[in-house]
N, C-alpha and C positions, 0 to 999 in steps of 0.2 A: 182949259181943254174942253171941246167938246160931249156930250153925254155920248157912253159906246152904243147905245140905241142906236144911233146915228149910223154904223160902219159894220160892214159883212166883216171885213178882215181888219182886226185893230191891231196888228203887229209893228201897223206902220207909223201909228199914229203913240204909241208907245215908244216906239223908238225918236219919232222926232221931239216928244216932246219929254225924253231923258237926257243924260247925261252926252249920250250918243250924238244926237242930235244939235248940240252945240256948236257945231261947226257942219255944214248942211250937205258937206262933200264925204263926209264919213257913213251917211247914212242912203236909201232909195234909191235912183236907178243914175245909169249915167248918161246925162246929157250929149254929151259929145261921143264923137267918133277917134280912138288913136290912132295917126298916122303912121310913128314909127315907136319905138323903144322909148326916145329923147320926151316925147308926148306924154307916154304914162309914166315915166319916173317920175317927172316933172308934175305930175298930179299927185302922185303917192305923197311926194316932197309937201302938196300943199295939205295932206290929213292933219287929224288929230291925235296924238297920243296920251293914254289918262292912266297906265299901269306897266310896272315892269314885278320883275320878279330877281328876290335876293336873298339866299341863305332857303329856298323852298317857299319863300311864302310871295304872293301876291301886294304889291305896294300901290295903291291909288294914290293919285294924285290928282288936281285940277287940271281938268283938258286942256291942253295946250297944241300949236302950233307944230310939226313936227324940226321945222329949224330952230324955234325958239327955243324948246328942247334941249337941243343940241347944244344950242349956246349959252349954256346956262353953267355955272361951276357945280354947284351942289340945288339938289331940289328937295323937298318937305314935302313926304306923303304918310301914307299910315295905313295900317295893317289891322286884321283883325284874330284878337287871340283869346280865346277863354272866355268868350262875352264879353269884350272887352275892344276899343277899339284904341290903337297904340302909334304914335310918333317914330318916321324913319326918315332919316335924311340919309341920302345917297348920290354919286355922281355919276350922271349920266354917263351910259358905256353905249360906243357904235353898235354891240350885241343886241342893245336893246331894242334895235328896229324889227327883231322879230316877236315884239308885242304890239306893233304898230294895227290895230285890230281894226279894221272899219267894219260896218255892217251893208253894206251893199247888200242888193239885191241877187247879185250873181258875184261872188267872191272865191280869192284866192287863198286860203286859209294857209298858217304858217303850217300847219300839217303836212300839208301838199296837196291838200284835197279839193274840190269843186264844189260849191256849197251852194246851191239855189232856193234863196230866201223866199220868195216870191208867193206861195202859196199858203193858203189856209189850212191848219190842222185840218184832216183825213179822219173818219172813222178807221179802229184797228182793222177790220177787212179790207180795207181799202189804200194801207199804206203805202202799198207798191205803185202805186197808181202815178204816184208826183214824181218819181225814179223815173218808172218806164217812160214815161211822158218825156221827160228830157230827155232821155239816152234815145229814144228815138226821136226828136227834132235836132239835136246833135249830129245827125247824117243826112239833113235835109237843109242846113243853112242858108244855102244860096237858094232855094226853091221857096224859104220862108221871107228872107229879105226882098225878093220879089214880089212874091204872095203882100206883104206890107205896103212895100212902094205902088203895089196899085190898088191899095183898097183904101186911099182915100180917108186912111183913119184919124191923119193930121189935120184934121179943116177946125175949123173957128180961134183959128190961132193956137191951139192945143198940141203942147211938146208933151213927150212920154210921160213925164213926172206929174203935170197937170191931168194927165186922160188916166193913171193911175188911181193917181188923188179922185177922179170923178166913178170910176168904176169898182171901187173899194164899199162906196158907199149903199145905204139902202136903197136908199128913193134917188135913181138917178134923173138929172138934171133932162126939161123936156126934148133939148136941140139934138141929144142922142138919139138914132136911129137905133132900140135894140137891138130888132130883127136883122139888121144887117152886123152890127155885134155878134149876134148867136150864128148867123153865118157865115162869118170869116173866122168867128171860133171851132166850126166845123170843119175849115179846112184844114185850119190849125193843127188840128186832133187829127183828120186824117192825115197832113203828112207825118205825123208821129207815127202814129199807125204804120205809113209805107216803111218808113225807115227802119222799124222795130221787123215788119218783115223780112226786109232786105237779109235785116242777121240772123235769121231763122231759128231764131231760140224759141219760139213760142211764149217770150216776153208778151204779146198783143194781146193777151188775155187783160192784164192788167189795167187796161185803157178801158174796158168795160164799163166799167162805173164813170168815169167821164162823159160817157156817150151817151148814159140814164141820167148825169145831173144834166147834159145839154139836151138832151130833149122832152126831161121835164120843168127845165128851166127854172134850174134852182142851183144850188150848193150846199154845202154842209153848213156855213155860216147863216144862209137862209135859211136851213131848215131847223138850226137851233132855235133863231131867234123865235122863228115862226110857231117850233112846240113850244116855246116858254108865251107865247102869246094865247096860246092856246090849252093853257094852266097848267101844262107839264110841268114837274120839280124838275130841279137841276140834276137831284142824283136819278130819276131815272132817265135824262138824257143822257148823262155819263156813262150807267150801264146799257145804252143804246149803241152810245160808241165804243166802247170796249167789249162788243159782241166779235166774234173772229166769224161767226158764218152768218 
């Protein structure tokens, strides 16, 4: 693995290079487009599954296949009890597909809830910030998939997963035009902004700080690293970001 100097955002490189990450559809963004239902079941069918749960407790096992799974009479995982880690053999039950957990980037959690991975820990003032952001480009879809298709931001051969991978990092690569980067991320932000409008909550407050990291042109993950370069201790970054005003 890489040294984390290397990357603003290391949640991602964490995940691929855990247990997670073993199978590469369980993890990062999705490549494709679903046409109909038949499409993404047919994907979900191709995850990973590495735990169920029996009698209250959580069972790992080796990540496997989600049909091999299936096909399997009894499987060998283990459990942890008392400091102590302990042997459970169990047969697979079709209930168990609601531990089927990927980590995507935008996911459907067995909860019921919407979960958008995607972003870098927030300062405590600034938590609402990664919410309101979604919930308002959530009412601008069609206006953002647009805004995408003509900004050109697929050139040098680069899919979503690739321009992720290059924009996560410190030092990005020369062929990047930032400026126009910081510019389509301004649009970005203001359709959030309209959207957030639109439902008149006075949510648009929250995008605030958004608008202060784009136009000082930074982040949170940059400006960590940037005070520890500049001999800050860790604990009073911490208390930096655990300030509420």
């Amino acid at each position: 693995m890489e040294e984390n100097e290397d990357y603003l955002c290391f949640r991602d490189i964490l995940w691929e290079f855990s247990t997670h990450g073993v199978n590469p559809k369980n993890i990062g963004m999705y490549n494709q487009e679903f046409e109909d239902i038949d499409e993404l079941l047919s994907y979900l069918e191709s995850l990973n599954i590495y735990c169920v749960m029996r009698d209250g407790l959580y069972i790992n096992f080796p990540s496997m296949g989600l049909k091999e799974f299936f096909s399997k009479d009894k499987i060998t995982g283990e459990y942890y009890c008392k400091g102590e880690y302990k042997k459970r053999e169990f047969e697979p039950s079709l209930d168990d597909i609601q531990y089927l957990r990927a980590f995507k980037f935008i996911n459907l959690t067995f909860r019921g809830t919407i979960e958008y991975r995607s972003v870098c820990t927030q300062p405590i003032k600034d938590s609402m910030s990664v919410a309101a952001f979604h919930v308002g480009l959530k009412h601008k879809t069609d206006e953002l998939n647009e805004l995408f298709l003509k900004s050109g931001i697929y050139k040098n051969d680069c899919d979503a997963n690739e321009l992720r991978k290059l924009l996560i990092r410190r030092e990005i690569p020369d062929f990047v035009d930032m400026e126009k980067i910081y510019g389509l991320a301004l649009k970005v932000l203001d359709l959030a902004k309209e959207g957030l409008l639109e439902r008149d909550l006075g949510e648009e407050v929250f995008l605030d700080s958004l608008y202060d990291n784009l136009n000082n042109r930074t982040n949170p993950g940059k400006r960590l690293l940037d005070s520890l370069d500049g001999g800050k201790s860790l604990e009073e970054i911490i208390k930096e970001y655990g300030e509420v005003e």
